[in-house]
C-alpha positions in Angstrom: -50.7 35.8 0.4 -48.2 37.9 2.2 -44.7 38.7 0.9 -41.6 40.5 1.9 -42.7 43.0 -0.7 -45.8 43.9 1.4 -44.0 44.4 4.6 -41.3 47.5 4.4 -40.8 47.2 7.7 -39.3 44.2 7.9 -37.1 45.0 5.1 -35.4 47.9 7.0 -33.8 44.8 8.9 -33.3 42.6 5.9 -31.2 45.2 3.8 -32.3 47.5 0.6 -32.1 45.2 -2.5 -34.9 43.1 -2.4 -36.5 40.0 -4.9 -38.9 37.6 -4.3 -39.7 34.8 -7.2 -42.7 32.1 -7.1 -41.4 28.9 -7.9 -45.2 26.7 -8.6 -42.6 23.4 -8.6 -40.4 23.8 -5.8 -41.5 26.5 -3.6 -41.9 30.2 -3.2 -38.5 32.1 -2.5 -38.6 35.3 -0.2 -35.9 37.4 0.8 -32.9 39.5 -0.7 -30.7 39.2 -3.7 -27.9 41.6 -3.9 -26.9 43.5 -7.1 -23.7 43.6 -6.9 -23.3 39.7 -6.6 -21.4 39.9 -3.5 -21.7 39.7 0.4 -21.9 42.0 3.3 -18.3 42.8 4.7 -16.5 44.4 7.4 -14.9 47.8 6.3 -12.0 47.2 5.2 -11.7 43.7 6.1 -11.2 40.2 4.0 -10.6 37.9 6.7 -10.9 37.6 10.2 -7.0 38.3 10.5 -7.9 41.6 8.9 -10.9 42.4 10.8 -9.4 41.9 14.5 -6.2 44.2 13.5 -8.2 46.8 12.2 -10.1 47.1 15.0 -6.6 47.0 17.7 -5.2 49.7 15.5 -8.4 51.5 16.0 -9.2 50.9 19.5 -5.7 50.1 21.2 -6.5 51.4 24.4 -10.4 50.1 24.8 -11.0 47.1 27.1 -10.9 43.7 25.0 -11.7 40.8 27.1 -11.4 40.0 30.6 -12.0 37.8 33.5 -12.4 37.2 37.6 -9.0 36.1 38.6 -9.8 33.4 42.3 -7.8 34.0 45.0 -8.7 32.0 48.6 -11.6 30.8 46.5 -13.4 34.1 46.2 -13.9 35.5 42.5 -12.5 39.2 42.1 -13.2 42.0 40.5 -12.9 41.5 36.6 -9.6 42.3 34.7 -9.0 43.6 31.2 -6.6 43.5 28.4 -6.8 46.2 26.0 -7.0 45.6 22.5 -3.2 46.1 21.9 -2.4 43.9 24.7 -4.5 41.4 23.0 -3.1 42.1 20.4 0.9 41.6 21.7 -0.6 38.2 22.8 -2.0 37.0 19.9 1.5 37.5 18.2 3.6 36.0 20.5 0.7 32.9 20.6 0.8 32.5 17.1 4.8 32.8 16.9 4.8 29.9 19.5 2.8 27.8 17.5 5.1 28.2 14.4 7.3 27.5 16.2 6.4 24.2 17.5 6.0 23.2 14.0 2.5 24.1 12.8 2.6 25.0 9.0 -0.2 27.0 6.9 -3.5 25.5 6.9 -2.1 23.1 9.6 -5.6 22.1 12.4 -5.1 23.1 15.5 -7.5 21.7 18.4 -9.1 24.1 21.4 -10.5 22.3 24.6 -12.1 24.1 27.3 -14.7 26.1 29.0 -14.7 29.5 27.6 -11.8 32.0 28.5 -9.4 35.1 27.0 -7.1 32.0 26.0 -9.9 30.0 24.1 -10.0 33.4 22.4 -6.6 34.5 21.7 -5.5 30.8 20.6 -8.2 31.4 18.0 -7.4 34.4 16.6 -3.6 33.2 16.7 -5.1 30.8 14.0 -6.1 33.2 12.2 -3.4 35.2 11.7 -1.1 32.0 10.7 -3.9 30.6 8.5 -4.2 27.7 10.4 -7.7 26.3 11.1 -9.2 26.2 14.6 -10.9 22.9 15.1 -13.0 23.1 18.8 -12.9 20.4 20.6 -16.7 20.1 23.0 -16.2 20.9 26.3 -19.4 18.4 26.6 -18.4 15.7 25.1 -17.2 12.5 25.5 -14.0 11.1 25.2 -15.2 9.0 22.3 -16.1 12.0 20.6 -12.7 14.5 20.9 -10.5 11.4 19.7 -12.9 11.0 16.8 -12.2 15.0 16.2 -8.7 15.2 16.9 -8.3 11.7 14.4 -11.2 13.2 11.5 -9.6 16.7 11.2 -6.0 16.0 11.3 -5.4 18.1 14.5 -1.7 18.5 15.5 -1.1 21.0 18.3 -4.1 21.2 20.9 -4.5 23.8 23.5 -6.9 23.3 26.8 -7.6 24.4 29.5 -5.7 22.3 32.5 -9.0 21.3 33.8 -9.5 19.2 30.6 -5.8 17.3 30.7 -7.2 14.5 32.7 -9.9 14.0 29.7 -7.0 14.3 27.1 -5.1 11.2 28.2 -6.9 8.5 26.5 -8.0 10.4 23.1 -4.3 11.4 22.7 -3.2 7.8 23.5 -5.2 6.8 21.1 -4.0 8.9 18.3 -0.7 7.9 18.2 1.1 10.7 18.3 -0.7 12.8 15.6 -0.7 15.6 18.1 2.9 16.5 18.7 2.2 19.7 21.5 -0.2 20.6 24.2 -0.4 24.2 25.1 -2.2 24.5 28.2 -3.7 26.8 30.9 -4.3 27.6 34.3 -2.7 25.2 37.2 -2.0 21.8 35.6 -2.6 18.2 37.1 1.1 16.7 37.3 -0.1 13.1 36.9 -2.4 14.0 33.8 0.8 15.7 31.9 3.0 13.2 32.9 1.0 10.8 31.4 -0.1 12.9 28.0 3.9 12.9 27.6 5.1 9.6 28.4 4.5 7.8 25.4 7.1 10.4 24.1 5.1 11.5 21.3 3.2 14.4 22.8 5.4 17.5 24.6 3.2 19.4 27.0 3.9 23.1 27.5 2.2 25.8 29.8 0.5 28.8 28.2 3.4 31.2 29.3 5.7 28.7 27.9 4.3 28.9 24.5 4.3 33.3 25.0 7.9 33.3 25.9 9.1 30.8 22.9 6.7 33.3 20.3 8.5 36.2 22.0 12.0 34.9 21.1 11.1 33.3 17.7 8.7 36.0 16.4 6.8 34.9 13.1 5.4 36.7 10.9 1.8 36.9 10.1 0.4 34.4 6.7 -2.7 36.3 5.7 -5.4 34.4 5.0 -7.4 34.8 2.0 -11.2 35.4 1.8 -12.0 31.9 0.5 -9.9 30.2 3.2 -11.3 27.7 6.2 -11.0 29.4 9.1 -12.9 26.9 11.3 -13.7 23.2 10.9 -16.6 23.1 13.7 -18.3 19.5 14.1 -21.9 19.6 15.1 -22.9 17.7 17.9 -25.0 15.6 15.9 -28.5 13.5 17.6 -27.1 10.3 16.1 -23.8 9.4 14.6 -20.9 11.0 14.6 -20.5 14.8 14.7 -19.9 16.2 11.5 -17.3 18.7 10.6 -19.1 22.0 9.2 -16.2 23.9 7.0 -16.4 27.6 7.3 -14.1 30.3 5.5 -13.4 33.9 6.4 -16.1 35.1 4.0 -18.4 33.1 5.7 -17.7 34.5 9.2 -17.2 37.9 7.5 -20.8 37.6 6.1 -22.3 36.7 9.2 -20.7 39.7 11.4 -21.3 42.1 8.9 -25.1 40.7 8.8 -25.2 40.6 12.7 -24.2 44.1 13.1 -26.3 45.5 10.2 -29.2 43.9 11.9 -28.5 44.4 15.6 -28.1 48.4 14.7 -31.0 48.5 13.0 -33.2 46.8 15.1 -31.7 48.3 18.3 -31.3 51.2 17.0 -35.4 51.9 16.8 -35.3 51.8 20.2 -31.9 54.5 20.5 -30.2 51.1 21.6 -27.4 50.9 18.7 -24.6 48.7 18.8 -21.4 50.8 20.0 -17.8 50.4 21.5 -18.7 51.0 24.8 -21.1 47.4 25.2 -20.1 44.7 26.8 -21.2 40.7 26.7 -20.7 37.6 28.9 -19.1 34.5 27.0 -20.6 31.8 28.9 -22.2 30.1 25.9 -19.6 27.2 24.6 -17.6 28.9 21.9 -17.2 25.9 20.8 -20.7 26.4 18.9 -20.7 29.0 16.2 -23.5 30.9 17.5 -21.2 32.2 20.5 -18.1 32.5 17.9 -19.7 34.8 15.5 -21.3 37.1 18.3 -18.0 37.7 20.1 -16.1 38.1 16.6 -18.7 40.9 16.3 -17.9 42.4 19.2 -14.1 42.3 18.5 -15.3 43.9 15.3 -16.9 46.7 16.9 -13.9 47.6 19.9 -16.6 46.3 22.5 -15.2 44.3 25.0 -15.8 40.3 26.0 -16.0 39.2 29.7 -16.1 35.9 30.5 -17.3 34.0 33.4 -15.7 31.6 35.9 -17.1 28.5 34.7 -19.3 27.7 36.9 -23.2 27.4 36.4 -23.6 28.2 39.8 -21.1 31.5 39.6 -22.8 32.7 36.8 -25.3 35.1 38.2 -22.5 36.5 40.4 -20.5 37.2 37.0 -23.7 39.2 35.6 -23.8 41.3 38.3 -19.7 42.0 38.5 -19.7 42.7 34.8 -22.8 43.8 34.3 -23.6 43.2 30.2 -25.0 45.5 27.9 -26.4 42.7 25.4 -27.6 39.1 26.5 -27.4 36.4 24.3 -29.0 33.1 25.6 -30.5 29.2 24.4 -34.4 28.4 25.4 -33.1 26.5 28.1 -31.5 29.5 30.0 -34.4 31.9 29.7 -36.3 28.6 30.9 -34.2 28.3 34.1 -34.6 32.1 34.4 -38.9 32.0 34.0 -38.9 28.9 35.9 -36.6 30.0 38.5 -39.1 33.6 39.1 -42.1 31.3 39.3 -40.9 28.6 41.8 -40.0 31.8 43.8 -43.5 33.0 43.5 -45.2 30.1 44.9 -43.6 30.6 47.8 -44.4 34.1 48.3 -47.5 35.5 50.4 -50.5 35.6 48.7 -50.3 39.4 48.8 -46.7 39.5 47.1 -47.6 37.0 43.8 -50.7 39.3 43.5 -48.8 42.3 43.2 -46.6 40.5 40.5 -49.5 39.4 38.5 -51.1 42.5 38.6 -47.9 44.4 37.7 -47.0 41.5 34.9 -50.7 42.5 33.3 -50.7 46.1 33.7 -46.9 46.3 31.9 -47.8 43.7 29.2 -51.4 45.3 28.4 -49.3 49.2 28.3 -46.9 47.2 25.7 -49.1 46.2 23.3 -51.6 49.3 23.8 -53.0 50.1 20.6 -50.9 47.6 18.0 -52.1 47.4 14.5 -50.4 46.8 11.1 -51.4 49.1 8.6 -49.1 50.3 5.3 -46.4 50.5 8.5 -46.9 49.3 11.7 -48.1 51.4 14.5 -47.7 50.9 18.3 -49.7 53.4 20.8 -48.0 51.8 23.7 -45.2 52.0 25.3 -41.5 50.9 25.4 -40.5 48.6 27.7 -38.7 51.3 30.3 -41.8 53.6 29.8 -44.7 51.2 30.1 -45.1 50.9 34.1 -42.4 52.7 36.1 -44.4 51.3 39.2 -44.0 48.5 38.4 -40.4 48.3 37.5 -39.9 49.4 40.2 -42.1 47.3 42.6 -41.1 44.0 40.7 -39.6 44.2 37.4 -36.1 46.4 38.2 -35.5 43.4 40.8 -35.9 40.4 38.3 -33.3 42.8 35.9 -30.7 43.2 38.8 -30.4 39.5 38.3 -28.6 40.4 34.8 -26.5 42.9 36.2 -29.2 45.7 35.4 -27.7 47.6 32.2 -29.1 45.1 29.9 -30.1 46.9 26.8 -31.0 44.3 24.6 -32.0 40.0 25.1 -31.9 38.1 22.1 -31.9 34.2 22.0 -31.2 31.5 19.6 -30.3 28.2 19.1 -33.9 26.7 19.3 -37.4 27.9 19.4 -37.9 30.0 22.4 -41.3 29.3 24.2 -44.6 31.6 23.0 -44.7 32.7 27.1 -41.4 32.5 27.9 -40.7 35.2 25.4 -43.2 36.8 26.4 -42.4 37.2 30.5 -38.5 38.3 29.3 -40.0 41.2 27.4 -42.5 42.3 30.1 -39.4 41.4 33.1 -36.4 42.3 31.6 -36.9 46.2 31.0 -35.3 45.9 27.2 -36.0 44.9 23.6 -36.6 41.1 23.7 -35.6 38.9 19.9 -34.8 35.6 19.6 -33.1 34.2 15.7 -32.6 31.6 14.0 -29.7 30.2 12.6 -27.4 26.6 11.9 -24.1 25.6 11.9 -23.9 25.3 8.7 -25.4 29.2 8.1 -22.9 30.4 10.4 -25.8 30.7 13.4 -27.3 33.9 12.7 -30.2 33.6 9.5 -33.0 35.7 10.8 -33.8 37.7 13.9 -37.1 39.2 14.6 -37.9 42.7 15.6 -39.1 42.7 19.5 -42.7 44.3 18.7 -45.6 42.4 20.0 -46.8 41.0 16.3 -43.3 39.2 16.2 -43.8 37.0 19.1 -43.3 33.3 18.6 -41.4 33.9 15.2 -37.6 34.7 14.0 -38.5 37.8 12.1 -37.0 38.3 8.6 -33.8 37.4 7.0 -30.0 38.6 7.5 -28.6 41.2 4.9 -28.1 39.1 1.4 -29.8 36.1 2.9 -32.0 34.0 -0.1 -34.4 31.7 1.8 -37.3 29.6 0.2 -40.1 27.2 1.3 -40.2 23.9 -0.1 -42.9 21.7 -0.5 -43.3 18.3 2.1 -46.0 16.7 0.4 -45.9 14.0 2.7 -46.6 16.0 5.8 -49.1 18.7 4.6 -46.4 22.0 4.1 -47.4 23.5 1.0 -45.3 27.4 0.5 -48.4 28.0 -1.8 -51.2 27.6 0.5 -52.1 30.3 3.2 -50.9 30.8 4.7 -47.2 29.6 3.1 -45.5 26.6 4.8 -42.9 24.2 4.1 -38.9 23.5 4.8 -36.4 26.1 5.0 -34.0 26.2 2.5 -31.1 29.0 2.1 -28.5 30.4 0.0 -26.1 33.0 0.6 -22.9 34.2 1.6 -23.1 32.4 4.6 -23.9 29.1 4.2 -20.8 26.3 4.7 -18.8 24.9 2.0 -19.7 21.2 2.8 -19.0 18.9 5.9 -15.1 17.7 5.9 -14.6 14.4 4.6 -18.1 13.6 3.5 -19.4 14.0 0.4 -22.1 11.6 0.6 -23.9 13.7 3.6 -22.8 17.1 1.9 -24.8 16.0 -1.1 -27.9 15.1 1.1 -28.4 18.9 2.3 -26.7 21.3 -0.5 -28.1 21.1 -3.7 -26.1 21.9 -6.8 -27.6 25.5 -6.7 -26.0 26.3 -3.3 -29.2 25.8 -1.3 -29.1 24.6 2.0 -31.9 22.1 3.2 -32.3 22.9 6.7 -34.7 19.7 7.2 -36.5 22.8 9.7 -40.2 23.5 8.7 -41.4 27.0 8.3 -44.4 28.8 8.3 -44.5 32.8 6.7 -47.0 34.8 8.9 -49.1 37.4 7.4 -46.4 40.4 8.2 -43.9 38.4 6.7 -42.0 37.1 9.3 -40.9 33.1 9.5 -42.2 31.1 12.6 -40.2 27.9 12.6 -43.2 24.8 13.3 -41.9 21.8 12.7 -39.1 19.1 12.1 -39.1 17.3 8.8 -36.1 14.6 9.6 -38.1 13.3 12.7 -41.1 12.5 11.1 -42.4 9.1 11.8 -46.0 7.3 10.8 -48.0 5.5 13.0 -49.8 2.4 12.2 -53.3 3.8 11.0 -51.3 5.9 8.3 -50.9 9.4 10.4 -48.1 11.3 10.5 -46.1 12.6 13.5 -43.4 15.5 14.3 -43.0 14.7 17.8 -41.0 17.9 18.1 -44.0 19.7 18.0 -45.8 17.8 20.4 -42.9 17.8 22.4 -43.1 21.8 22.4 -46.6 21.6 23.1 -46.9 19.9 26.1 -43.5 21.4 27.6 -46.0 23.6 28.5 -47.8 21.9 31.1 -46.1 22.8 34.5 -45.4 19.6 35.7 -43.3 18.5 32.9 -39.8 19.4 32.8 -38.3 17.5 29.9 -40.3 15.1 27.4 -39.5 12.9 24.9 -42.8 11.3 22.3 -42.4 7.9 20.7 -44.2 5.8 18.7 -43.6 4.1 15.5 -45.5 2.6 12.5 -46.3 -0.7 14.2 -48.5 1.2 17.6 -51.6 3.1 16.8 -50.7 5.5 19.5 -47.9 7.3 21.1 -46.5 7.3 25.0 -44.3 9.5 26.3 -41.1 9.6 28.6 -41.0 12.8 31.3 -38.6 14.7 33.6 -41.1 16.1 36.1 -40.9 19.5 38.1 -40.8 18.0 41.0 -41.8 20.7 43.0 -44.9 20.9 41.2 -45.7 17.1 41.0 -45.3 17.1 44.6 -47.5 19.7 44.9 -50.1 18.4 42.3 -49.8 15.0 43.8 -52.0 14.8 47.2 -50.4 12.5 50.1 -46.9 12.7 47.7 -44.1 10.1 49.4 -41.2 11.8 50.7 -38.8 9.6 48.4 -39.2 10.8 44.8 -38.0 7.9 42.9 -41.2 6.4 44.2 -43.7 9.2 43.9 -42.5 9.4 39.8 -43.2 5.9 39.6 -46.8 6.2 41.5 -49.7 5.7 39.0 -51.8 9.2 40.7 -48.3 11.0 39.9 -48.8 9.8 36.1 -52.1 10.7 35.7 -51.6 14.1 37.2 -48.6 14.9 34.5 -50.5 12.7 31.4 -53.6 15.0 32.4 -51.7 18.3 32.4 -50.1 17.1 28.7 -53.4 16.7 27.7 -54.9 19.6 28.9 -52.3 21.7 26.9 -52.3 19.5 24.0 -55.9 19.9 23.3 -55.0 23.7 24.1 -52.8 24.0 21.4 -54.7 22.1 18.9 -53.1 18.5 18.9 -54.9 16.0 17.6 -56.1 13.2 20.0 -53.8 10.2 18.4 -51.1 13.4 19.0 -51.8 12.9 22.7 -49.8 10.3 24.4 -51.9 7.6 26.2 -49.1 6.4 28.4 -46.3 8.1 30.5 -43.3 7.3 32.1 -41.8 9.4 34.6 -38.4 9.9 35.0 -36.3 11.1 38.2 -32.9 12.3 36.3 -32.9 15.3 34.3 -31.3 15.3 31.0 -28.3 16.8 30.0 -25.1 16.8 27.9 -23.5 15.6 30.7 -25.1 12.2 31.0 -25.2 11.8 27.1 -29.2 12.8 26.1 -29.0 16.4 24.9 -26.5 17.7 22.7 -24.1 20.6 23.9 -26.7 22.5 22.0 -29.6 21.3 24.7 -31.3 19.5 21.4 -33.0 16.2 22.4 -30.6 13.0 20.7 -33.5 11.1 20.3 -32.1 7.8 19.6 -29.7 7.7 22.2 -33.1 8.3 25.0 -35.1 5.9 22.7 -32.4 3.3 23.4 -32.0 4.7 27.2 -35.5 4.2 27.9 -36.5 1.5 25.6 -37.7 -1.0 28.4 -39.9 1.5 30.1 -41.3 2.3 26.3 -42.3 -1.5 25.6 -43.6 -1.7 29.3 -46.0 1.2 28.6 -47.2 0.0 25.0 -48.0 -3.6 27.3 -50.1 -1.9 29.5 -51.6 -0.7 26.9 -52.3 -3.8 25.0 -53.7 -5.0 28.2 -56.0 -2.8 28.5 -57.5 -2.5 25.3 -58.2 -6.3 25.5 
């Protein structure tokens, strides 16, 4: 059986001290113990206060963050603060806030799509000790007054395009919130109303800068084992959760992030440096977005951030022209799905050229690969692979980023076996995705962008403890081969408990400081981790078998008429039937004689035998089981979103909201069924 100990290469991204333990009752433990009994830091940094000042007294005059001011409508050239400008603002922000009456450790809410403000009312927290509480820009009503109430929140800033959605939650609080700092152009009507009860004063953002400016405050440094962030998940079910995080956590994480990111870029000469550059366009109000741009503030890199608009956002790659893309599954799938629905509508002569160029790249790639006592690759990086045909295909599909992109890395959830594989072939740069939770700060793992690292999330962050535990119950044993079972993890990054709940604290930590993820893994033969599986969504059907319809669900996401798919079933059904959001473009094309209206195309039995034929096609492909298969389908015309209340902000399925959504189209199928088996 492989273990970290027989891969060196993986360990030149993991860290130096290394440890791994068999444990025959709970598991085997791989991954890094340090001997000094401490966590990876930021030079000369304790906090987060610490770490941002460190870096404005050592880069005052580089570029900090910036963004495309709109004037007649039309989005202009992107504008920068530098990081003593920043810096000026930060103060006067966090003055302002004292001012209005916040004291140390005081909760202080941020609504909004991303933006310089989101960021500087942040680190204004962080210099006061006060403890920044996001409030989702996706979510409902429901959900921000059940935030604003749970943590205590008494000054909130928004953007103005979020008043409006403000009203009723502050209503509701009763006056807990005592200011509103907000910015851009504000809807008259909405402020009036936030203020008329008379408990809440509204004030604009250069309101709250000029009252800092006369009533300067000075800074109450937090300590290391301070909160610097309650962040709620999003939660499938229930209500979100409040994940506590201190400055060591967030310190741990950076310092991990950057250890891993230099050391993994720089085998490629792409090290992390000053002079990079990101787009913030994934919700800060996750930590996988905060910890990346605290990074970069770490570093003296600078932060651009887009419009706001999903539609604007390719226009804001190309003005601002990133160094380092970070992205979710689902935007690398808009961006394979998008180059494909293009190339069906190309001459035959053009999608030939692409497929041949797509081969002859991929095969140069992966010339030669072998593991031996160190891996060896005979091929070729991904700028030196095909110039031809970079530059007859792949250099255009990299403009669309902006064209400097030095390195892609995704996380959040699995990323697709052939999606991964098309952004390392297209995208001319080093292509890693990671792994990470809430609750470990976001960033766990991260793989190395070689070939024999496809599919998995490579090996842990710097200090990071993980094990595989045993789930008798579905199969995952960490002492078979090859080892499989859940993810659990200890270090310096993993959250001190979720805020006012013991009860579900005590479900996932363990009096040793391990997490239970509830994620299954799977150790490859190089040692890296390939998540498989999802132990909290396990259900058994009537004959006894066991299901993870989350990784059937990724399975037949891979049949090109399926969009979006949900598998249910339950321990009174022998089988399962599924609930799609078609690609209409290729049901349509798939369907022959399709009618024009698509409501009634989806609900045509020849258009659900053409999708539950592709699912099964791919299904057997990837080795599901036939009761795995779902015998009945229902199509679907609206796609599913955070928006309309079926994917988290995180783009994770919430499983028992669509159950309940779709729960007379699920008996309807299981009739037919019936029927027909009689």
């Amino acid at each position: 059986m492989a273990t970290f100990k027989d891969n060196p290469y993986i360990y030149e991204v993991s860290g130096p001290q290394r440890e791994t333990k068999r444990h025959p009752a709970r598991g085997t433990e791989y991954g890094n113990v340090d001997a000094r009994n401490g966590w990876p830091t930021v030079e000369g940094a304790s906090s987060l206060y610490e770490m941002f000042y460190n870096s404005v007294a050592k880069y005052p005059d580089n570029p900090c963050l910036g963004h495309r001011p709109i004037k007649y409508g039309v989005p202009q050239e992107y504008q920068w603060m530098t990081y003593k400008e920043t810096a000026d603002k930060v103060d006067a922000v966090a003055s302002g806030i004292m001012a209005l009456g916040l004291k140390q450790h005081g909760r202080v809410g941020v609504y909004g799509i991303n933006s310089p403000e989101w960021m500087m009312a942040m680190q204004a927290c962080n210099r006061q000790s006060a403890y920044c509480v996001p409030l989702y820009d996706t979510l409902g009503s429901d959900a921000v007054r059940y935030i604003i109430n749970h943590a205590e929140v008494t000054v909130v800033f928004a953007d103005s395009l979020k008043m409006p959605a403000l009203i009723q939650p502050l209503a509701e609080t009763k006056g807990q919130v005592s200011a509103v700092v907000y910015w851009g152009e504000c809807d008259t009507l909405a402020k009036v109303s936030i203020e008329e009860s008379g408990l809440t004063k509204c004030y604009s953002w250069s309101e709250l800068l000029e009252m800092g400016r006369k009533s300067p405050s000075p800074a109450i440094p937090p300590k290391p084992e301070d909160l610097c962030t309650i962040m709620y998940t999003s939660g499938t079910t229930g209500n979100p959760k409040g994940v506590m995080l201190t400055h060591a956590n967030l310190l741990s994480v950076v310092a991990g992030q950057l250890g891993a990111i230099n050391q993994v870029g720089g085998r490629y000469g792409q090290r992390f440096t000053q002079e990079d550059v990101m787009i913030s366009y994934l919700p800060l109000a996750h930590i996988f977005d905060r910890a990346l741009e605290e990074m970069f503030l770490a570093n003296g890199a600078r932060i651009g951030y887009w419009r706001g608009s999903i539609e604007g956002v390719i226009d804001d790659l190309q003005a601002l022209r990133p160094t380092l893309f970070i992205g979710v599954p689902r935007v690398f799938d808009k961006v394979y799905d998008g180059v494909f629905a293009r190339l069906k509508d190309a001459t035959c002569l053009r999608r030939a050229i692409f497929h041949a160029a797509f081969w002859h790249k991929q095969r140069h790639i992966n010339l030669g690969y072998r593991w031996t006592e160190r891996p060896i690759n005979l091929g070729y990086r991904w700028t030196e692979a095909s110039p031809l045909a970079d530059a007859l295909v792949f250099d255009k599909v990299r403009a669309k980023l902006g064209g400097r992109v030095r390195l892609v890395c995704s996380g959040g959830a699995p990323l697709a076996r052939h999606v991964e594989e098309f952004l390392k072939t297209a995208m001319c740069a080093p292509c890693c995705q990671g792994y990470g939770l809430t609750e470990t700060c976001g960033s766990s793992f991260i793989a190395l962008p070689e070939p024999m690292f496809n599919g998995t999330v490579g090996g842990p962050l710097p200090l990071l403890t993980f094990r595989l535990e045993a789930v008798p119950e579905m199969g995952y044993d960490p002492l078979a081969d090859p080892p499989r079972g859940e993810i659990i993890i200890k270090g310096p990054v993993v959250f001190q408990g979720y805020y006012k709940d013991q009860e579900k604290t005590d479900e996932v930590l363990d009096k040793d400081g391990w997490f239970h993820t509830g994620d299954i893994g799977e150790l490859t033969p190089i040692g890296s981790l390939k998540i498989i599986d999802r132990k909290k969504d396990l259900f058994k059907l009537s004959q006894g078998e066991y299901i993870a319809p989350e990784r059937i669900e990724g399975a037949l996401k891979k049949a090109s008429a399926v969009q979006q798919v949900y598998i249910h079933g339950n321990s009174f059904e022998s089988s399962l039937v599924a609930v799609v959001v078609p690609t209409e473009a290729e049901l349509r094309s798939a369907v022959a004689g399709a009618p024009e209206d698509y409501e009634k195309l989806c609900a045509s039995q020849a258009a659900q035998d053409v999708v539950q034929a592709q699912m099964h096609a791919v299904g057997k492909a990837a080795g599901l089981k036939s009761f795995e298969l779902p015998k009945a389908v229902h199509l679907t015309t609206e796609v599913w979103s955070p928006e309309n209340g079926l994917l988290t902000p995180t783009f994770k399925l919430k499983r028992a909201v669509v159950r309940r959504a779709f729960q007379a189209q699920i008996d309807t199928a299981y009739a037919r069924l019936a029927k027909s088996a009689k």
